[in-house]
N, C-alpha and C positions, 0 to 999 in steps of 0.2 A: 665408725661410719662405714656403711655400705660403698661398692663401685657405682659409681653413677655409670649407667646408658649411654651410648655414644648418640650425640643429636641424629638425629635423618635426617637428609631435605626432604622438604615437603610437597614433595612427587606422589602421586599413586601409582602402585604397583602395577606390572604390565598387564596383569589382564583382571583391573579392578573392572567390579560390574558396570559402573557409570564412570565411561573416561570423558577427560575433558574432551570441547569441540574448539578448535577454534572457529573466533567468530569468524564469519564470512566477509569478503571485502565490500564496501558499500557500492553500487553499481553505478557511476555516471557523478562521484561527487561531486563534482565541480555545481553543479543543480545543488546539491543541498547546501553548498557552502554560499552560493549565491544569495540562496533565499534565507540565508542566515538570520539576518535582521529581525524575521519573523517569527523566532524559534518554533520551526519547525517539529514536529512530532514524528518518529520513526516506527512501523510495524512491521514484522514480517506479512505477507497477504501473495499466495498463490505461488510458492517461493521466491518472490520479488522485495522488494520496500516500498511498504504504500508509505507518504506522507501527507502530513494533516498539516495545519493552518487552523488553528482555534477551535472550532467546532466540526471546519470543512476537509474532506481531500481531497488534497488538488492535482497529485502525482503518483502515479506508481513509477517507479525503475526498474527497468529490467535488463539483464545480461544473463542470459542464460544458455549455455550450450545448445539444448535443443531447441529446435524452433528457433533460431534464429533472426526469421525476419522480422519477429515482433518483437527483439529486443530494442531498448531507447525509453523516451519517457512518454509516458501513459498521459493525457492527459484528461482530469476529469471533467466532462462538461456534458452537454446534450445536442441531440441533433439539431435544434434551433440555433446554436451558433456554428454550426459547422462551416456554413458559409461564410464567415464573416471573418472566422479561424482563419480558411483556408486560403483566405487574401494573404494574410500573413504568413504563413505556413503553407507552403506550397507542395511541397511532400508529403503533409500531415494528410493518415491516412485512418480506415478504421482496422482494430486489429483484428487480426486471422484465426488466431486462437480460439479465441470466444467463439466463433462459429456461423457469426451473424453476417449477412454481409454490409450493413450498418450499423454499429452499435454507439450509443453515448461516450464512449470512450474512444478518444483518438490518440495517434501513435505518431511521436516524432521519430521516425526510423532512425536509430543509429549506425545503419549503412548507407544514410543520405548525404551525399557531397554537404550539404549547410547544417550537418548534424547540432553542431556546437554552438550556430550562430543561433538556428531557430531554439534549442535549448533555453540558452540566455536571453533570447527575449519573450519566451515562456516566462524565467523567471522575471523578467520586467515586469510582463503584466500581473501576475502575481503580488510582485512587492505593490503594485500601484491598486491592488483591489480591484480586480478587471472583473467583473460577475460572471463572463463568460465561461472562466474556469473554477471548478470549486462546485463540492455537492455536501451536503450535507447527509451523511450516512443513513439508511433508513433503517427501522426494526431490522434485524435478521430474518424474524419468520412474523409472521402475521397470527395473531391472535386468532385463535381458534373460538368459534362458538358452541358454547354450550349447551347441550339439548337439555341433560337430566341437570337438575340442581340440586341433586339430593346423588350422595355415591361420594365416595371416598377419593372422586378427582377434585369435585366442586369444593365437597371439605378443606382440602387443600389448598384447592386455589382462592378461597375466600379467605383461609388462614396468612398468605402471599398476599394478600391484598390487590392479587386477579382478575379476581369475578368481578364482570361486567352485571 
């Protein structure tokens, strides 16, 4: 019989081409653990954690170095409840980032004195199906129309089952 090989652990080398990442820490858990009950759905989205609710999202987290004052949680709704939000939410604001000076998306500043309170009854309303928050994701891009039906896009896309 041969010498057997001494085991390795199984580490990759220092400079293998793809090293591990660690993952990233979740930003504000306390929000996901709350909304537990509803298992929740996690993405990466914009370097932040979007979360879903069934078909809906309801939340982005963020904590991110730069840009600071838009870290906290995202919340997703439209300007028609903004007001009705901001009874409750009195620091909820819209966020900076984005560029708009209104946008659908409002922000419960995690440098607000009641950060953690208006959080938790974020996720109140959440767990209680509050319609206010919560979007249903649309297409990414909008279906393009087609001029020629004939050409080796349309072929394709009638192949996709595309073609309008």
């Amino acid at each position: 019989m041969g010498v057997m090989p001494k085991a390795r652990p199984n580490t990759p080398p220092a400079d293998a081409a793809f090293p591990f990442k660690k993952p990233k820490p979740v930003p504000h858990r306390f929000v996901l653990d709350t909304i537990a009950p509803l298992l929740p759905c996690t993405r990466p989205m914009f370097g932040c954690l979007a979360t879903y609710v069934k078909d809906k999202i309801v939340l982005i987290l963020r904590d991110k170095p730069e840009n600071t004052a838009d870290n906290g949680v995202w919340l997703a709704t439209t300007e028609e409840h903004h007001e009705s939000l901001r009874r409750e939410f009195p620091n909820m604001r819209s966020i900076r980032v984005l560029g708009k000076p209104v946008t659908g998306w409002q922000l419960l500043p995690a440098d607000a004195p009641d950060f953690e309170q208006a959080a938790l009854r974020a996720c109140e309303l959440i767990l209680a199906g509050d319609p206010r928050i919560g979007k249903v994701p649309g297409s990414r891009r909008p279906a393009k129309k087609m001029l020629n039906s004939s050409g080796p896009k349309a072929r394709n896309a009638a192949k996709r089952g595309t073609h309008s």
